[in-house]
C-alpha positions as CSV (number, residue, x, y, z in Angstrom):
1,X,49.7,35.8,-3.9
2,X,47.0,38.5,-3.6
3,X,43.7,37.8,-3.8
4,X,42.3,39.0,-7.1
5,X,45.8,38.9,-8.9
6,X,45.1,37.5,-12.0
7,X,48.0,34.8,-13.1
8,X,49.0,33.5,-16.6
9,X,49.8,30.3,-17.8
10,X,52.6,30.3,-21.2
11,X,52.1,28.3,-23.9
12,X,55.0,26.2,-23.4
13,X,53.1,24.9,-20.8
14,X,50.1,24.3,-23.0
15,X,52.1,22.8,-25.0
16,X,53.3,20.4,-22.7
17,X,49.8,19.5,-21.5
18,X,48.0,16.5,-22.9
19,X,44.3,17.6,-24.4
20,X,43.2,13.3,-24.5
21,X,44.7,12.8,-20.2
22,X,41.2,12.8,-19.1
23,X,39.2,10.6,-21.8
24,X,38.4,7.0,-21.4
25,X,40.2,4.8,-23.4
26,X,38.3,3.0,-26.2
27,X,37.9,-0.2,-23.9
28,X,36.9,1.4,-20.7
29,X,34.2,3.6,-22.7
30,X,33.1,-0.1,-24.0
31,X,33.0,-1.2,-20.1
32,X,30.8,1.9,-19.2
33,X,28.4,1.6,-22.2
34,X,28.0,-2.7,-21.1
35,X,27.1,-0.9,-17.0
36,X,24.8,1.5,-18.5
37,X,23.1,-1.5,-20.6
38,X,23.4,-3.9,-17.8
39,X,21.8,-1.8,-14.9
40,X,18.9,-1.0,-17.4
41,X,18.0,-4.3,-18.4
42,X,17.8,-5.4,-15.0
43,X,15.3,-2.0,-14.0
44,X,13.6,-3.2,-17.0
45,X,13.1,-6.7,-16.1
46,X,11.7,-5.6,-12.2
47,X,9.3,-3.8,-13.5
48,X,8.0,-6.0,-16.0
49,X,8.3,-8.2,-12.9
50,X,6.0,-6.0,-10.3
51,X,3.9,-5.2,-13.0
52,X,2.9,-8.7,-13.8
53,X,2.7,-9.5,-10.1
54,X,4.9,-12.3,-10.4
55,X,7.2,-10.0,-7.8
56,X,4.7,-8.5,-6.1
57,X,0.9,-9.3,-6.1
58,X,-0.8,-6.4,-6.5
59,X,-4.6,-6.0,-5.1
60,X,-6.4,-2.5,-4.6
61,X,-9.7,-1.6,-2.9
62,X,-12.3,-0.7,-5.2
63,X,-14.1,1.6,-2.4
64,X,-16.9,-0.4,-1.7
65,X,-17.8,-1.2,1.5
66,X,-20.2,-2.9,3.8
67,X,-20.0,-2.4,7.6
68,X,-22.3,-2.8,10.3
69,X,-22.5,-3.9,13.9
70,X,-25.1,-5.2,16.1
71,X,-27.0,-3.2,19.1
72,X,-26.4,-7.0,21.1
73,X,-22.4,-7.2,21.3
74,X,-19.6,-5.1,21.0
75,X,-18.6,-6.6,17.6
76,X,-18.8,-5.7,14.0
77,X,-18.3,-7.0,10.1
78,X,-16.8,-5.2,7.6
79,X,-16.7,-6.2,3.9
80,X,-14.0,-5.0,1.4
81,X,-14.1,-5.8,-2.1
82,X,-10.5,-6.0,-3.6
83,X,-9.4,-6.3,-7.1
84,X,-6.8,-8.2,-8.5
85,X,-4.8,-5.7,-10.7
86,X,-2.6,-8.5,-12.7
87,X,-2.4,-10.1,-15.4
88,X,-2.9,-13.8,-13.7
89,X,-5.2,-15.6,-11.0
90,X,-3.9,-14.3,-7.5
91,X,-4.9,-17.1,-4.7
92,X,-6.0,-15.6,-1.8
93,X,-5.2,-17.7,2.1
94,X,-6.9,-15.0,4.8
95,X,-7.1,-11.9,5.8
96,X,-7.2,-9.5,8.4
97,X,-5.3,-9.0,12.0
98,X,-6.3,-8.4,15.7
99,X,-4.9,-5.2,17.1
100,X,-5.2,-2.7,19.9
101,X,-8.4,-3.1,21.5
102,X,-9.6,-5.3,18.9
103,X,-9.8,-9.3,18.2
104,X,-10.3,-10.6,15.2
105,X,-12.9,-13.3,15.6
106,X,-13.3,-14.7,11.9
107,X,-12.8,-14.0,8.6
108,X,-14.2,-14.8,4.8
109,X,-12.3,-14.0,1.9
110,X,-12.9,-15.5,-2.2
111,X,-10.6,-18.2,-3.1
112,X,-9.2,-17.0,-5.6
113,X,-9.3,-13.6,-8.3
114,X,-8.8,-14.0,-11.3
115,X,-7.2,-11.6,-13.5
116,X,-9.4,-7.8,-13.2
117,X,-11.6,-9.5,-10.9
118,X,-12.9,-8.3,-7.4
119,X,-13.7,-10.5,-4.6
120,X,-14.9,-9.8,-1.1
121,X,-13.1,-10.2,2.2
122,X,-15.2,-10.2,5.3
123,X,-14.4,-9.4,8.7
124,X,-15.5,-10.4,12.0
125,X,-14.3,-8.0,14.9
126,X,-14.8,-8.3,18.8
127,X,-14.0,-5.1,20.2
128,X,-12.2,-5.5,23.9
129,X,-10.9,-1.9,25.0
130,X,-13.1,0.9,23.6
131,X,-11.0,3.2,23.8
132,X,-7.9,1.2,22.7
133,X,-8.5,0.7,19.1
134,X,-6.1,2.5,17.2
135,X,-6.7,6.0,15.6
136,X,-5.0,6.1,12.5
137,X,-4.2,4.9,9.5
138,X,-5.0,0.4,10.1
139,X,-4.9,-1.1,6.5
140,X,-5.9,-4.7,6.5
141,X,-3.3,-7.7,5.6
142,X,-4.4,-9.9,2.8
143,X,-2.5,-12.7,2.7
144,X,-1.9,-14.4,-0.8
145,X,0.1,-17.5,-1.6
146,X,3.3,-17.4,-4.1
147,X,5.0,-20.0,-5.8
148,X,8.0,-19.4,-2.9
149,X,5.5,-19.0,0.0
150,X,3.2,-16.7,1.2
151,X,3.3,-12.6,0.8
152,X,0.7,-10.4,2.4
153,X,-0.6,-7.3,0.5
154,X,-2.3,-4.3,2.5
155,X,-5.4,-2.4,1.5
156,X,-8.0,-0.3,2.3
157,X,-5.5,2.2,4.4
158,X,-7.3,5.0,3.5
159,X,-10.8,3.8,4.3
160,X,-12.3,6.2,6.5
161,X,-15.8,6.0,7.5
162,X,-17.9,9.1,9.2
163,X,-17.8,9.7,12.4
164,X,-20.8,8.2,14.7
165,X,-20.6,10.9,17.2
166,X,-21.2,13.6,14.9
167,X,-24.5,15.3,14.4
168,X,-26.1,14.8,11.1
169,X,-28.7,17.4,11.6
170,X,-26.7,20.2,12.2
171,X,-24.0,18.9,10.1
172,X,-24.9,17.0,6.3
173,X,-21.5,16.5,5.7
174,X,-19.8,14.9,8.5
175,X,-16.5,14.6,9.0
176,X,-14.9,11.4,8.8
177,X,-12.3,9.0,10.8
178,X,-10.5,6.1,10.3
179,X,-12.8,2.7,9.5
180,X,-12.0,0.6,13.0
181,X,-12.4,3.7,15.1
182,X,-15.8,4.5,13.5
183,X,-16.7,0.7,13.5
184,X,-15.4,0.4,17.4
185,X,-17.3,3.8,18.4
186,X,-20.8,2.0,16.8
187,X,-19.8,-1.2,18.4
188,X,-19.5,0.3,21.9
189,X,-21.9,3.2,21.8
190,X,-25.1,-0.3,21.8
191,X,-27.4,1.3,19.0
192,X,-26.3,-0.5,16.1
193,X,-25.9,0.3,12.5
194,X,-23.0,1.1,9.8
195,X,-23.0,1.9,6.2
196,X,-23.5,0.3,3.6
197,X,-21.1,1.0,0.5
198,X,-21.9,-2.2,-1.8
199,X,-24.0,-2.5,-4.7
């Protein structure tokens, strides 16, 4: 047949077709209404689930900070505050993690939160390769302990700090780099300081 030819169909073949061959049947539309239902029952329920933090405890860094390290060592502390964003206490077991270039040499964190709460975690760092410590984005692991075991929530991924090795002087809004690179540069570098974020 030619492309373009245009072809009829007769209504004795209309006829003959059945308008209902492709509807569900009263029972199967039953079964797909029950799916529908089902599946959003469940959604509902997980959420209502990771929103309580029965599922998944949920803690967020309020922003404040605290960091500063010594002119004697290549170490520095740190101090986050974290806020329990459920609705019920969140016990807290540690915090924090050695890494490239860095050791973790102790660590402070609240007990407990309740609900809305913030606490402060505090840690100790022992910087062993300078120019090891990793450059991007290093959020910290707070464990917490479940009715099932422990689960570990990370914060603070986005805490950058500014940049030691910029010139305040010629610049009054330096730029900024991740919080255990600016940390480990002060650490290394022997003069001292940090910032101070914490009211």
């Amino acid at each position: 047949m030619a492309a373009g030819t245009n072809v009829t169909i007769s209504d004795q073949v209309w006829d003959q077709l059945d308008p209902y061959a492709a509807r569900l049947s009263a029972q199967d539309r039953h079964r797909a209404w029950a799916a529908v239902g089902g599946a959003t029952a469940i959604a509902v329920a997980v959420a209502a689930l990771w929103w309580s933090g029965l599922l998944v405890p949920r803690l967020s860094f309020s922003g404040q900070v605290r960091a500063i390290a010594p002119r004697s060592e290549p170490t520095f502390t740190i101090v986050l505050v974290v806020k329990n964003d459920t609705p019920f206490t969140i016990h807290l077991r540690s915090a924090g993690r050695s890494g490239s270039g860095l050791q973790i040499i102790d660590t402070e964190t609240a007990s407990q939160l309740t609900s809305g709460t913030a606490g402060k975690i505090t840690l100790h760092y022992r910087v062993t390769n300078c120019s090891a410590v990793p450059s991007g984005s290093w959020p910290v692991p707070v464990r917490v302990e479940r009715l099932w075991g422990q689960s570990t929530v990370w914060v603070a991924g986005s805490l950058q700090l500014s940049n030691p090795d910029s010139d305040g002087d010629d610049d009054p809004d330096p730029w900024e780099i991740p919080w255990q690179q600016a940390m480990a540069q002060i650490a290394c570098s022997g003069k001292g300081g940090g910032e101070d974020g914490i009211s």
